[in-house]
C-alpha positions as CSV (number, residue, x, y, z in Angstrom):
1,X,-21.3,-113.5,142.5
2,X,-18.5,-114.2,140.1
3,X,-14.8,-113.7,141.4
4,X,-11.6,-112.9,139.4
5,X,-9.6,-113.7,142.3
6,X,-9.4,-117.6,142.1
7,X,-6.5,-119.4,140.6
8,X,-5.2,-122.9,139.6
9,X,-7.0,-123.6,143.2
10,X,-10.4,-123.4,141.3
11,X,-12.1,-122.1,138.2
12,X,-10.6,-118.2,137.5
13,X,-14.2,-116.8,136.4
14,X,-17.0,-118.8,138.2
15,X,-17.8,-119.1,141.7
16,X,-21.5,-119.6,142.5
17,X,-23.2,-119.0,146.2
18,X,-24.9,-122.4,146.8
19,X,-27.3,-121.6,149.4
20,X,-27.7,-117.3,148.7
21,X,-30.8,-116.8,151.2
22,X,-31.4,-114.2,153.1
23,X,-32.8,-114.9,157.1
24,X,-30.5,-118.2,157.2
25,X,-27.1,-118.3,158.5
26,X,-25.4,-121.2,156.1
27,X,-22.6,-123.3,156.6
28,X,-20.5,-126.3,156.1
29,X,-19.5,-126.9,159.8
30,X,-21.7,-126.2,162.8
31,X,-20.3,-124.5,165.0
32,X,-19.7,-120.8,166.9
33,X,-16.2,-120.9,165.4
34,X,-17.2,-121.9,161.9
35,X,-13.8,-123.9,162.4
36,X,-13.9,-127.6,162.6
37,X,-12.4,-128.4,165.8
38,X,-12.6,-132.3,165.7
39,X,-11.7,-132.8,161.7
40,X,-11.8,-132.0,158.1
41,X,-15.6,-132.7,157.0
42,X,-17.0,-133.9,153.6
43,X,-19.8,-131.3,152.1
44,X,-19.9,-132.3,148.6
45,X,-19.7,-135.4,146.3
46,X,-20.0,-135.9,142.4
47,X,-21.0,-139.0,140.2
48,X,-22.0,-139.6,137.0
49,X,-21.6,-135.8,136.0
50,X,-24.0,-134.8,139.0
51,X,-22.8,-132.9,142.1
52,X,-24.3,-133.5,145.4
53,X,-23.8,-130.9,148.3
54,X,-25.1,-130.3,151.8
55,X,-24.7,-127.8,154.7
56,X,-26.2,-126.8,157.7
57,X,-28.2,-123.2,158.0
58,X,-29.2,-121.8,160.9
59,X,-32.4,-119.5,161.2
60,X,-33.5,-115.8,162.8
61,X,-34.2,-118.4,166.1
62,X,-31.1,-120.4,166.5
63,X,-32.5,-123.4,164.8
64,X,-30.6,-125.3,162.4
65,X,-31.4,-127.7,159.6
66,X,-29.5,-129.7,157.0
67,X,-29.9,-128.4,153.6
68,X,-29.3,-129.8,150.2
69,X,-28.7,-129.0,146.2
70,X,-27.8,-130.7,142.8
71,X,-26.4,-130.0,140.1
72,X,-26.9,-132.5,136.7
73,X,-24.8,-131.0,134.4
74,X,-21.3,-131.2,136.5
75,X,-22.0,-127.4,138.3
76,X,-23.1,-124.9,135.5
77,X,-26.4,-125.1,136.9
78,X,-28.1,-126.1,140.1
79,X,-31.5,-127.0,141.1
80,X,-33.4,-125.5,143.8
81,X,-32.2,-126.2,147.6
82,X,-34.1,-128.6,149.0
83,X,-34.5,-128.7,153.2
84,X,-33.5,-132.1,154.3
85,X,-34.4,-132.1,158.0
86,X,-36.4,-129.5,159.9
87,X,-35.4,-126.4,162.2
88,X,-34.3,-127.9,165.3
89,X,-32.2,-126.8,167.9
90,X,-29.9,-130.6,168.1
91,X,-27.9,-130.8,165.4
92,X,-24.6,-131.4,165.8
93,X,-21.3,-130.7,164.7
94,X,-20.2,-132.6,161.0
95,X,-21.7,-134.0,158.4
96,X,-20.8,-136.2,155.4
97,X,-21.6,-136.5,152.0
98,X,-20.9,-139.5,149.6
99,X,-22.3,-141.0,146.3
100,X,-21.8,-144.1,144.4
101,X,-23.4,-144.1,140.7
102,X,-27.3,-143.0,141.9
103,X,-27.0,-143.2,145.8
104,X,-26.4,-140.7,147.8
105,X,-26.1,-140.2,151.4
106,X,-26.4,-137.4,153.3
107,X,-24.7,-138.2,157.2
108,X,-25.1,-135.9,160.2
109,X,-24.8,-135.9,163.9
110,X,-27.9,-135.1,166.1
111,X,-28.0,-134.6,169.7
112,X,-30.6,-135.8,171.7
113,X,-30.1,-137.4,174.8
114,X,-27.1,-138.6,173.7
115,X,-25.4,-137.6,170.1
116,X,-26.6,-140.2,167.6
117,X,-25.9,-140.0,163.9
118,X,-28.9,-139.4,161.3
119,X,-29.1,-140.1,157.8
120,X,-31.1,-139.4,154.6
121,X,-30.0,-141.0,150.9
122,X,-31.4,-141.1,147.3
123,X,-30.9,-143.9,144.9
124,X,-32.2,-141.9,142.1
125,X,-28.9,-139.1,141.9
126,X,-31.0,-137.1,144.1
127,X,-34.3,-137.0,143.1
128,X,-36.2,-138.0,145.6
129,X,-35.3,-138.9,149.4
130,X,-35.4,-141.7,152.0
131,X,-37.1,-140.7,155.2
132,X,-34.7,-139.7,158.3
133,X,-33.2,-142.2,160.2
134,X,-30.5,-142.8,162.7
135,X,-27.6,-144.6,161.0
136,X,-25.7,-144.7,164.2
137,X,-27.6,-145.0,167.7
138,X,-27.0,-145.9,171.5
139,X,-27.4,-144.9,174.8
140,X,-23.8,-142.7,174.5
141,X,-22.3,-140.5,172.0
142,X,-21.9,-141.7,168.3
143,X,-20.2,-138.9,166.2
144,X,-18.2,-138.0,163.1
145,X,-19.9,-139.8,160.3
146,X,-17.6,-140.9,157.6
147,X,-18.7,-143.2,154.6
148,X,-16.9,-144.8,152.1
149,X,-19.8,-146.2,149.1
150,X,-18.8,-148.8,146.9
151,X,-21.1,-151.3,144.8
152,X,-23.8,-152.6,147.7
153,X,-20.9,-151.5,150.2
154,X,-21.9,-149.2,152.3
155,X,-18.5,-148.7,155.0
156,X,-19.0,-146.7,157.7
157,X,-16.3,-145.1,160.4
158,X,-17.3,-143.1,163.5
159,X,-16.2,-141.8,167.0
160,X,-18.4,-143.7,169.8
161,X,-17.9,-143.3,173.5
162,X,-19.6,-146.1,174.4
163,X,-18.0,-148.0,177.0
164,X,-15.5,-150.8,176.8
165,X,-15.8,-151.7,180.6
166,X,-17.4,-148.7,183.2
167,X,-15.4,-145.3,182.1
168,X,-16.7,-144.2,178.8
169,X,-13.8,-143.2,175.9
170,X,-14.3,-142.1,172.8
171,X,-13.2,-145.2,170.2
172,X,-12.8,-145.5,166.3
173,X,-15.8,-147.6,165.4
174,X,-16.1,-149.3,161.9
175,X,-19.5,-151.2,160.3
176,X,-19.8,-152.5,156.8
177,X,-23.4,-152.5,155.7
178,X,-24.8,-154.2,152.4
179,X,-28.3,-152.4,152.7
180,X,-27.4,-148.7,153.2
181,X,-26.9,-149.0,157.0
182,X,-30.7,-150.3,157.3
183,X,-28.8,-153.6,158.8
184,X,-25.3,-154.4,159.3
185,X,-23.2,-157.1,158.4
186,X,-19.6,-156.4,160.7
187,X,-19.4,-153.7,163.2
188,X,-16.7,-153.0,166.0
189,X,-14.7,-151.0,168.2
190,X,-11.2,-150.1,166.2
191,X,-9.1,-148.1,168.0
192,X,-8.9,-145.6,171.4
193,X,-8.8,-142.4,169.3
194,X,-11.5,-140.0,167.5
195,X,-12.6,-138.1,164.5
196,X,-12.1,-140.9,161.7
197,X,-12.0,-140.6,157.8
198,X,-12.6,-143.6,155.9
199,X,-12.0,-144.0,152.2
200,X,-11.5,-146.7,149.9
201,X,-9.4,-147.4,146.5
202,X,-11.6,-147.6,143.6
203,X,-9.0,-149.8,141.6
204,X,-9.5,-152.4,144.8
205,X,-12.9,-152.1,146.9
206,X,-10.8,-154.5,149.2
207,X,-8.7,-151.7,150.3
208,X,-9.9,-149.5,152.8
209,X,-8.1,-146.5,154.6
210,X,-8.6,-144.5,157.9
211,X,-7.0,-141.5,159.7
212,X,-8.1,-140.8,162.8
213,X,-6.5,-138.9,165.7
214,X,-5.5,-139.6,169.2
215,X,-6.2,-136.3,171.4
216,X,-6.0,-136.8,175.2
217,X,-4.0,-134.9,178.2
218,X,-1.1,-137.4,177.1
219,X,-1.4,-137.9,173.2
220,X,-2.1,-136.2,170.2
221,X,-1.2,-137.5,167.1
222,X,-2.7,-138.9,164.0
223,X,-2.6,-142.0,162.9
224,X,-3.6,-144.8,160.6
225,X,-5.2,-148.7,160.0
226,X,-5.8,-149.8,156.8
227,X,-7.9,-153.1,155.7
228,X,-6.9,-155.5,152.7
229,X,-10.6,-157.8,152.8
230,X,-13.0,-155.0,153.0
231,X,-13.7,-154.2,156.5
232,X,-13.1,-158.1,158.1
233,X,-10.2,-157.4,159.6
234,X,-8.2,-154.4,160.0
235,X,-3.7,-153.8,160.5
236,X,-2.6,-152.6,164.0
237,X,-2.4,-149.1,164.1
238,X,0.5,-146.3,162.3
239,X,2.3,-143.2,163.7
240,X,1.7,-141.0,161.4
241,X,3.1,-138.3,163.6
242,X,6.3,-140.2,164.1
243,X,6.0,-139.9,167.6
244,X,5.5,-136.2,168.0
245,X,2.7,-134.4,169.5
246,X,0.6,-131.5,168.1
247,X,1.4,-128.2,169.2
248,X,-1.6,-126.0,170.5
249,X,-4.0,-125.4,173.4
250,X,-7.6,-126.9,173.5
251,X,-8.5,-127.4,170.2
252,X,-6.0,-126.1,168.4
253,X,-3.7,-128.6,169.6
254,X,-5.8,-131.1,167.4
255,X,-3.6,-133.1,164.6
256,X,-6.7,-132.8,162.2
257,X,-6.3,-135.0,159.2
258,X,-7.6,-136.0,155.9
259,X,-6.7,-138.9,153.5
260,X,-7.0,-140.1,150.1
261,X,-6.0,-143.1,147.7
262,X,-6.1,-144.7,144.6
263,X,-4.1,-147.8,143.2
264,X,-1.1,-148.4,145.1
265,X,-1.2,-144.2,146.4
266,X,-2.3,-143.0,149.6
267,X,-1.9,-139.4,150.9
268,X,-2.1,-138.4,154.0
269,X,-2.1,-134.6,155.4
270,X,-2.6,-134.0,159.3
271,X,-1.3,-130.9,161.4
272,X,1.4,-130.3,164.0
273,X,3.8,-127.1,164.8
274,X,7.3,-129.5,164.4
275,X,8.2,-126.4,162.5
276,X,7.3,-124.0,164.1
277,X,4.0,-123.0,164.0
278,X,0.8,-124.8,163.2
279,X,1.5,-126.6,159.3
280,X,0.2,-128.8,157.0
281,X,2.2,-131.9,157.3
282,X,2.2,-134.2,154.4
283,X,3.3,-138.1,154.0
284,X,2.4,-140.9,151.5
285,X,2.2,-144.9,150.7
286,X,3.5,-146.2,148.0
287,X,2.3,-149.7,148.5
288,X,-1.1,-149.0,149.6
289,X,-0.2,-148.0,153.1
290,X,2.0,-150.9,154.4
291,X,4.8,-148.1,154.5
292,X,5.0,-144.5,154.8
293,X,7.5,-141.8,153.5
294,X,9.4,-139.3,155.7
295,X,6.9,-136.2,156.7
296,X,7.0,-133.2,154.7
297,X,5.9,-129.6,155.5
298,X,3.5,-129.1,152.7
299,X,2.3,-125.3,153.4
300,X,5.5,-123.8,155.0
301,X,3.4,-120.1,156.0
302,X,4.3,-117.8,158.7
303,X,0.5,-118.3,160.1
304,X,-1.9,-120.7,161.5
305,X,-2.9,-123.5,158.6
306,X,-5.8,-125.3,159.8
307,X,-8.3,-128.1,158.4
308,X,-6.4,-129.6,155.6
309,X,-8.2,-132.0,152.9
310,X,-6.4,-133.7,151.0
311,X,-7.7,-135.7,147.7
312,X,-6.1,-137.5,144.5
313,X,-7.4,-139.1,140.8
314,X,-7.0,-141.8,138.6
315,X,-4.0,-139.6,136.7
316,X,-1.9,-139.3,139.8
317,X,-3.2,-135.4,140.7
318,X,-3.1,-134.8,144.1
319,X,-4.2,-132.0,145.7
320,X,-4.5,-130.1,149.3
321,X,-6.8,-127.6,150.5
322,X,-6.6,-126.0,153.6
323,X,-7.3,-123.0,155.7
324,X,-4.9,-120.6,156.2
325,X,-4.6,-117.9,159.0
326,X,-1.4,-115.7,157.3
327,X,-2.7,-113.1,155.6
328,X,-4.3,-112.1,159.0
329,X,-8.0,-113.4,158.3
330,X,-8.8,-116.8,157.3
331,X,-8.2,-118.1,153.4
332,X,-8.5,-121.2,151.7
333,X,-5.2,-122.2,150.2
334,X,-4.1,-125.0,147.8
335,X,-1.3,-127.2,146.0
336,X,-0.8,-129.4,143.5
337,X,1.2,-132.5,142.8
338,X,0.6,-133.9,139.4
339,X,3.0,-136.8,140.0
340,X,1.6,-138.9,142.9
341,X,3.0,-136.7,145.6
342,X,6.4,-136.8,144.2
343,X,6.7,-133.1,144.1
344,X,4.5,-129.6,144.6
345,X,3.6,-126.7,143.5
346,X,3.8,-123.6,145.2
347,X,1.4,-122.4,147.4
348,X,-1.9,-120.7,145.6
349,X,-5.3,-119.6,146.8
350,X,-8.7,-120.3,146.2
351,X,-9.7,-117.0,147.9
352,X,-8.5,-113.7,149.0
353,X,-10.4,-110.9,150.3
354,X,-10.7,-109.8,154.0
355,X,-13.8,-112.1,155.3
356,X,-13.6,-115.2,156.6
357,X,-13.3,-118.6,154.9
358,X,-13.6,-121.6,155.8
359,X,-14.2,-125.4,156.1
360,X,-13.2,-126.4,152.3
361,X,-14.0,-130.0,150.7
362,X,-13.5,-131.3,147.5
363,X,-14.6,-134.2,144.9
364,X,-14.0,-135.3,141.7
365,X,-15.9,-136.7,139.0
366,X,-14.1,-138.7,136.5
367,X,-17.2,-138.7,134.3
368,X,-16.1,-134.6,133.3
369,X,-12.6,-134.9,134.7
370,X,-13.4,-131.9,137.0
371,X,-12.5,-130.9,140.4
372,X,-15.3,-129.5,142.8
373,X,-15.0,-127.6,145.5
374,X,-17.3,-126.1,148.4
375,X,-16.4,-123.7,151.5
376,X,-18.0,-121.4,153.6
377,X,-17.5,-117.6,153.5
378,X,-18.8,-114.3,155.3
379,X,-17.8,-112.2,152.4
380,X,-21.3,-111.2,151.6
381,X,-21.7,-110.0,155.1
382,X,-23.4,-113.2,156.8
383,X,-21.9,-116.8,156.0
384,X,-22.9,-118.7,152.8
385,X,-21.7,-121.8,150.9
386,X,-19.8,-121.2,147.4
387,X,-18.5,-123.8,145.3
388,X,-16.2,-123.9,142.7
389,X,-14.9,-126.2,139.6
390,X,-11.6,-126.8,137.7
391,X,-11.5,-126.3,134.7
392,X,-14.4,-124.2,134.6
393,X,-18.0,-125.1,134.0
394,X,-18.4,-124.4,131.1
395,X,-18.0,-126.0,127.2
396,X,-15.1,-123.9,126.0
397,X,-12.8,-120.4,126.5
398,X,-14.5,-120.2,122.9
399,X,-18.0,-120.0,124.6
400,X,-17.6,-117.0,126.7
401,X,-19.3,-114.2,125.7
402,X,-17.2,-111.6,127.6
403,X,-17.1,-108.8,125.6
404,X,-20.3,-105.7,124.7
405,X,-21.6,-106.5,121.5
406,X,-19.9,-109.6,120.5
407,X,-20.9,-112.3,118.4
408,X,-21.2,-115.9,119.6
409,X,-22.6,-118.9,117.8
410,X,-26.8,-118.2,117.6
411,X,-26.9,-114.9,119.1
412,X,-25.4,-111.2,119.7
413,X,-24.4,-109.4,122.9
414,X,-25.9,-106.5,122.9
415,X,-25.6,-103.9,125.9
416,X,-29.2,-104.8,127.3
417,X,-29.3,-108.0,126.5
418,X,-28.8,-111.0,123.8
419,X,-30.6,-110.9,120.5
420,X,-31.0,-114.0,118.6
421,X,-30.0,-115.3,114.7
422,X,-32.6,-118.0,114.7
423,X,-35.7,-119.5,116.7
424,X,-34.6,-120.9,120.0
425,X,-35.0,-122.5,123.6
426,X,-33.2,-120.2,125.5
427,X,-33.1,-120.7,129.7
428,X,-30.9,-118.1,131.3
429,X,-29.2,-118.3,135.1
430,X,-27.6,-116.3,137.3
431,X,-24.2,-117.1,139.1
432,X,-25.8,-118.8,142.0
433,X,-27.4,-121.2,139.5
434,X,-31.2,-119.9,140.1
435,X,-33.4,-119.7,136.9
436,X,-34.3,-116.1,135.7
437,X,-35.7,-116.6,132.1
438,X,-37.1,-119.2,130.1
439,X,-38.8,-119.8,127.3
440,X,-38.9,-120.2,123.4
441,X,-37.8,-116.6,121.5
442,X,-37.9,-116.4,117.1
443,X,-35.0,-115.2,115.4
444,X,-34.4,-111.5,115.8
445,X,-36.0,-111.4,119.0
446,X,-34.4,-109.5,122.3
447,X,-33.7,-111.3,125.7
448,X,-33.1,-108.6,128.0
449,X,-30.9,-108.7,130.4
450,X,-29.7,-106.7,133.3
451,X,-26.0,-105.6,133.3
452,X,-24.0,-108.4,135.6
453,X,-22.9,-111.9,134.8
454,X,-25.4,-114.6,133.2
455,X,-25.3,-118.4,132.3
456,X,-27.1,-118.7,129.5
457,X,-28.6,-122.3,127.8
458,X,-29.1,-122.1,124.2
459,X,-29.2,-125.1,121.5
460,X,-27.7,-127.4,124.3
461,X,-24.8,-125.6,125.1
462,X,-23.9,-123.2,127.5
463,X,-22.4,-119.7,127.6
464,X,-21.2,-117.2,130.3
465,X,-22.5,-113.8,129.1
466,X,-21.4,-110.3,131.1
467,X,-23.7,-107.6,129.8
């Protein structure tokens, strides 16, 4: 399905359904609400021009699996989902997806006796799969996988309740592994709070970050540690709340947070209702998170804002997603900084129709300069995963065949179909990225097509065709 509706949130004429199958119930966060209730979770990474996503779909039973796709060529096409795990009725609630160069890792919780995180990860860009293991085990809860990849560092934060003494309590854990969590090399108990993020600063590998939040009958507020010797020892901990509590009931009263850095940058976003009603607040570091600005009230609307995720690039862009309850159903909204945080844009949407949608990550990939991003949505009348790109995936405005019976570069657009100048290898998709044609075709020779939207590969470069 292709949507007009996106803006400088996302890529105006693409929007591709990821997992598109019909008997499975797919998503990014499991759970009844299809609302993270803990924190913002990681779908989707991108390296080397490949992109890396992962979900959860649930089947006709109630069973739920972890599934998987690629794409090689930075999102105009995709490869067919591959089914990481089996139907099972224990999966939990979050999952987390990272790469560095050719690894990938795929985290998730699992319930069991206890919740114990699980693991799978390639070290080919996604080409073929370790085994499932438990990355995270014990005889209590280990949750909320976050991973931070950089060389052979492998840095791990998580929520364990294991107990300090005899009254278990959830804690910010932290291990650094230098064999992709197979052993461990430094592992420990951080902080009394839940639902961590960790990311690092890939102009210092030294440098890592993580929010976390504080949610208890007496506290809820987000806050911060930060480490300057990768992962040996870690700062005490930062306010980012400033001393004020999140508004709320249950979980709504949750200070959900994301974080990003890069250099001397780090962005933080978390939630509280300070003004008002439940908003996006925003603060930054301009010397690598020794001090913090003042906070500011980055999405300012007369509705709920929920699950912000926050992320910035080596030219200073910085950008927040979040869910958005204004319009009277749930949309993903976005803005922009392009100066470090400095200033914004206004508010602008990634979606907006009347369905629900939800649960939006993000990554980029220097390799393409391109922003991706992934969400859930029930738009199509059961819930799916769609991702998006900006600028758009594909070579050039120049390359878009958007108009009946116009000429592009090695073939016409006719109403049925394209017909070709010259003897080609021609492989067309559709907008979800599945193959429909391929093969070789001589000069002259018809492709036909149905009337709809088409990707189509021809003499190495792509065009988006609408017949």
């Amino acid at each position: 399905m292709v949507s007009f509706l996106l803006s400088a949130c996302g890529c105006p004429t693409y929007k591709a359904n990821i997992s598109n199958r019909s008997g499975v119930v797919d998503y990014t966060y499991n759970d009844g609400n299809y609302i993270s209730t803990e924190r913002s979770t990681k779908n989707i990474a991108t390296c080397k021009g490949k992109v890396h996503i992962a979900w959860f779909g649930k089947n006709s039973s109630g069973q739920t699996a972890v599934f998987y796709r690629r794409s090689t060529n930075g999102g105009v096409t995709w490869d067919p989902a591959l089914q990481l795990t089996p139907f099972a009725g224990n999966l939990g609630l979050e999952m987390w997806v990272q790469c560095y160069g050719d690894t990938v890792v795929v985290a998730y919780e699992k319930v069991e006796s206890d919740n114990n995180i699980y693991y799978r990860y390639s070290t080919n860009g996604g080409n073929t799969w370790s085994s499932e293991a438990i990355l995270r085990g014990g005889s209590y809860n280990q949750e909320a996988p976050s991973i931070w990849i950089w060389g052979n560092n492998f840095h791990l934060a998580w929520s364990d309740n294991t107990p300090p003494t005899f009254l278990p309590v959830y804690h910010v854990w932290y291990g650094r592994s230098t064999t992709l969590g197979s052993s461990w090399v430094s592992s420990g108990r951080r902080d009394l709070s839940d639902s961590p993020i960790i990311v690092g600063d890939p102009t210092n590998p030294n440098r890592l970050h993580i929010i976390f939040m504080i949610f208890n009958a007496l506290e809820r507020k987000a806050r911060y540690i930060r480490s300057t010797d990768g992962g040996s020892t870690w700062s005490s901990t930062f306010d980012l709340s400033n001393g004020i509590n999140a508004g709320g009931s249950g979980f709504w009263g949750r200070p959900i947070g994301s974080i990003s850095a890069y250099g001397n940058y780090v962005h933080a976003a978390f939630l509280d209702e300070r003004f008002g009603n439940k908003e996006v607040l925003y603060r930054r570091s301009t010397d690598a998170g020794e001090t913090w600005s003042a906070i500011t009230n980055l999405s300012g609307t007369s509705d709920t804002s929920w699950s912000p995720y926050i992320l910035t690039n080596n030219a200073g862009e910085v950008r927040v997603y979040w869910v958005d309850k204004s319009d009277g159903d749930y949309e993903v909204l976005c803005k922009i900084s392009t100066n470090n945080g400095s200033s914004w844009s206004a508010n602008d949407r990634l979606t907006n129709n009347t369905a629900k949608d939800v649960m939006v990550s993000l990554d980029y990939d220097p390799t393409n300069s391109r922003w991706h991003i992934v969400w859930s949505s029930n738009e199509g009348g059961d819930w799916e995963v769609y991702y998006t790109s900006d600028p758009c995936p594909t070579s050039s405005d120049d390359d878009l065949g958007v108009a009946e019976e116009g000429e592009v570069g090695g073939f016409r657009i006719g109403r049925d179909g394209i017909i070709l100048h010259k003897d080609a290898e021609v492989r067309v998709f559709d907008v979800s990225g599945k193959l429909y044609i391929s093969g070789k075709f001589v000069k002259g020779e018809k492709v036909r097509l149905k009337r709809g939207v088409w990707f189509i590969l021809i003499n190495g470069k792509i065009y988006r065709v609408i017949i």
